[in-house]
Phi, psi and omega in degrees: 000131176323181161247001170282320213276357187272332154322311179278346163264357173259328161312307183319306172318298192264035182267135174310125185266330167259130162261139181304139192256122161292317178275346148316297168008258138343265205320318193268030172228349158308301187321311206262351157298318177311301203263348160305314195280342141315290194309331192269348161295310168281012183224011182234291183319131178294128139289138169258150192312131180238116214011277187229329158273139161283130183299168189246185192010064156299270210325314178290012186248310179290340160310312161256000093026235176308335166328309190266029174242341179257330174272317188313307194300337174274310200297291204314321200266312183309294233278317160296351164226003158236120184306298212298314177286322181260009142327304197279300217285325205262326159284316176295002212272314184280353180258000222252311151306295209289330158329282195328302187320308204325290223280325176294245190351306166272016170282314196279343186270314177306243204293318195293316185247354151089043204229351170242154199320136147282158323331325179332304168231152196214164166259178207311348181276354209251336178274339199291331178293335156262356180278349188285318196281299182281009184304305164279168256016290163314331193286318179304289172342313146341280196297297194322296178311304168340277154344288176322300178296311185284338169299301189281326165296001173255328205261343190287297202288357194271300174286331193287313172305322152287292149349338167266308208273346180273260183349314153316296185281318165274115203257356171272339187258331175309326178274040146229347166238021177291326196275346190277309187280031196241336191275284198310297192321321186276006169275164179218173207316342182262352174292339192251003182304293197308332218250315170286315184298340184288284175303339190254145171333289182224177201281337193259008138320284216275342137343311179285295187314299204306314196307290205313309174325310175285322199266327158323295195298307173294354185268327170296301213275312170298327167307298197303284198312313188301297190281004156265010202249352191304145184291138181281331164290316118029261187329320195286295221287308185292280197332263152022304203265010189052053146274151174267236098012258181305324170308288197312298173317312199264334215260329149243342175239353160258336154326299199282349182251349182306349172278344180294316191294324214269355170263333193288293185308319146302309157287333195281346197257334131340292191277352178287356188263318182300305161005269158000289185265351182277331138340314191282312138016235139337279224254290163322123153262054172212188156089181175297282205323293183314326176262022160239011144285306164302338185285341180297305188301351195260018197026067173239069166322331187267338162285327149339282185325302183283357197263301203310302180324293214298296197297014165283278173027272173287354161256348171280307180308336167263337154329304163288006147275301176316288162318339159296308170313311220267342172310324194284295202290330141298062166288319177282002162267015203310324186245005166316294201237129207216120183261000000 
C-alpha cells in the first residue's frame, strides 16, 4: 500500500462514523429538563394532608416519575447517535414538555397545595392506586367491553358490507331499501335503548343489536357509495374478457370500492364506542361504561379517571389496528388518510 494510500485509510478511519443531531438534542434535553423539574417537585415539595388518610404509592408515584426523567435522558444521548429514535424523540419532544407543564400543575393544585375540591380531584398517586388496588375489576371491565364491542362491531360490518354491495350493485333492490336506510340510518342508536332492551331477551342482545346498528348505517352507505362510484369501464373490460357475475361482484367491484368501506368502518367504530358505553350504562351490568357509573355513584373519582385512560386508550388503539389493515390491504392509499 502507497503511503497516500495508508493516509487516506487512516484519515478515512479516523473521521467519526456517528454524527450528533444538535436539534435532536435540544428538544430532548428541553423534555427532560421539563419532566426532571416534575420529578423533583413531586418529590422534594411536602404533601399536604387532606382528611384522615394518608395517600397510598406517593414514593411509587414519584418514582417513577423520576424514572421516566432518567429514561428521556438516556432516549435523549441514544437518539443523538442513532437517527431512527431521534427522530422519533425530536417530534415528540413539544407534547412531551407540554405534558410534564400538565401533570406538575396538577400535582401542585392536588397533592402539594390542596386547592381543587376533593373527592373531584386528586392527585397523580390516586391513579397508580387505582390501577394497583382495582386492577381485576377494571380488567374484567376491559374483557366485557371488548366481547361486547367485537360481537356487535362484527355483526353492524358484516351485514352493513353485504347490504351496501347488494344495493350498490342492484337497483331493484336498492328502490326498495334505500328508504328504510334514509327513516333509520339517522336516528341514532341510543335513542332506541328502551324500545331494544323491551324486545331482545336480554340486555346484553340488545346491546349487541344497538351496537351492530350503529356500525350498519355507515357501512352500508360508504359500501352503497363505493360500488355504485366504480368505473363502468372496469366492467366493459372484464365482460370483454368472459367474466361473469360473480367475477365482476368479488373481483371488481368490491376491490374497487374498499376505500369506501374502509371510512364506513371507521365511523361505523366511532359511533359503536359511544353505543357502547351508554349501553353499558343503561342496560349492561358490565363493562367500562358500567364501572364509571359506578365509580360516579361511589364518588371514586379516581377510579372514574383511570376507567377514562384505560377506554381512550383502547379505542384509539383499535383505531390504529384498523388503520394498519387498511395500509396493508391499500397500499397506494397509504397516505391519503393518516391516523
Amino acid at each position: 500500500m502507497s503511503p497516500f494510500e495508508q493516509t487516506g485509510a487512516v484519515s478515512a478511519f479516523a473521521q467519526p462514523r456517528l454524527q450528533v443531531d444538535g436539534s435532536v438534542l435540544a428538544r430532548g434535553a428541553l423534555a427532560t429538563a421539563a419532566w426532571t423539574a416534575v420529578a423533583a417537585s413531586v418529590t422534594l415539595l411536602a404533601n399536604r394532608k387532606v382528611g384522615f388518610a394518608d395517600p397510598l404509592y406517593v414514593a411509587e408515584t414519584n418514582a417513577g416519575f423520576v424514572g421516566w426523567a432518567v429514561a428521556l435522558a438516556l432516549a435523549t444521548v441514544v437518539g443523538a447517535l442513532w437517527p431512527p429514535l431521534g427522530q422519533r424523540l425530536g417530534r415528540a419532544a413539544p407534547w412531551l414538555v407540554v405534558l410534564a407543564l400538565l401533570v406538575g400543575v396538577w400535582d401542585l393544585l392536588t397533592a402539594k397545595l390542596g386547592l381543587l375540591p376533593v373527592p373531584f380531584f386528586a392527585p397523580p398517586s390516586s391513579l397508580v392506586e387505582v390501577y394497583a388496588e382495582d386492577w381485576p375489576r377494571l380488567g374484567e371491565s376491559v374483557l366485557h367491553s371488548l366481547r361486547l364491542l367485537a360481537l356487535g362491531f362484527l355483526f353492524g360490518t358484516v351485514s352493513g358490507f353485504v347490504t351496501g354491495v347488494a344495493i350498490g350493485w342492484s337497483r331493484g333492490l336498492g328502490y326498495w331499501v334505500h328508504p328504510v336506510l334514509r327513516f333509520l340510518g339517522p336516528i341514532p342508536s341510543t335513542a332506541l335503548l328502551p324500545m331494544a332492551f323491551f324486545f331482545f331477551p336480554s340486555s346484553f342482545s340488545a346491546a349487541i343489536f344497538l351496537i351492530a346498528l350503529a356500525t350498519w348505517f355507515p357501512v352500508t352507505v360508504l359500501t352503497w357509495s363505493g360500488v355504485a362510484s366504480v368505473d363502468k369501464a372496469y366492467y366493459d373490460v372484464a365482460r370483454t374478457l368472459g367474466a361473469g357475475r360473480a367475477f365482476l361482484i368479488f373481483k371488481v367491484a368490491i376491490p374497487a370500492a374498499l376505500p369506501h368501506v374502509f371510512v364506513g368502518l371507521f365511523m361505523g367504530l366511532g359511533a359503536s364506542f359511544s353505543v357502547l358505553v351508554a349501553a353499558e350504562m343503561m342496560g349492561v351490568k358490565s363493562g367500562l361504561g358500567y364501572y364509571l357509573q359506578w365509580a360516579q355513584g361511589w364518588a371514586a373519582y379516581s377510579n372514574m379517571y383511570g376507567a377514562l385512560i384505560v377506554m381512550a386508550l383502547i379505542f384509539s388503539s383499535l383505531i390504529t389496528l384498523l388503520f394498519t389493515l387498511r395500509d396493508r390491504l391499500l397500499g397506494w392509499q397509504k397516505d391519503v388518510v393518516k391516523w
